[in-house]
N, C-alpha and C positions, 0 to 999 in steps of 0.2 A: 412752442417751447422745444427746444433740442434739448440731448442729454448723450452722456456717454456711455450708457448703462454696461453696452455692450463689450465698450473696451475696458472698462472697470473688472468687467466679469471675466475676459481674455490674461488679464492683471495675474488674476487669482487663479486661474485656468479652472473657474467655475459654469457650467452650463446654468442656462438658463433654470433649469431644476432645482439643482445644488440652491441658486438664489431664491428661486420660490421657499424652497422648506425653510431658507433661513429666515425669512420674514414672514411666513405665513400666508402666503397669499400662493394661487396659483400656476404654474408654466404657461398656460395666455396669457396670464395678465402678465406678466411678467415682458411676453411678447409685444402686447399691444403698449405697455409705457415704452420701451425699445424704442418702437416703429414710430411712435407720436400721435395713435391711434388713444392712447386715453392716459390722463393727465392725473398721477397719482394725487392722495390726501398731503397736506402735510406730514399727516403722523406715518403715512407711507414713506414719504419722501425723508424722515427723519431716522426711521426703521433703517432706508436702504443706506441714507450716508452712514449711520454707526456701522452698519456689521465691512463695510467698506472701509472703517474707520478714517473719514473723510469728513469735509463739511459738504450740507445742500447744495450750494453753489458751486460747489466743483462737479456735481452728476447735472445737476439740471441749469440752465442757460435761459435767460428770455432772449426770445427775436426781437428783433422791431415792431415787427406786428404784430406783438402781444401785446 
């Protein structure tokens, strides 16, 4: 799964920090969904499109080989 977390947060000219506190979750993790190292919950991934105030499918993508 891709995702655009990174230029979302460029968007807002928010660090990866700024994003952590606003969903509650930590600055690696935050890192590791970025990188494609680990693949947020839904309720993660619904957390992040609100405060982005976006839909899911605009931050995250399936590949083919997903």
């Amino acid at each position: 799964m891709k995702n655009t977390l990174k230029v979302e947060r460029a968007k807002k000219d928010w660090t990866q920090e700024d994003l952590a506190g606003k969903i509650g979750i930590s600055r690696q993790s935050v890192n590791s969904i970025e990188t494609g190292k680990f693949i947020p919950s839904t309720v993660l991934a619904l957390k992040m499109a609100k405060v982005f105030g976006t839909n899911v499918e605009l931050i995250f993508q399936l590949e083919t080989q997903d």
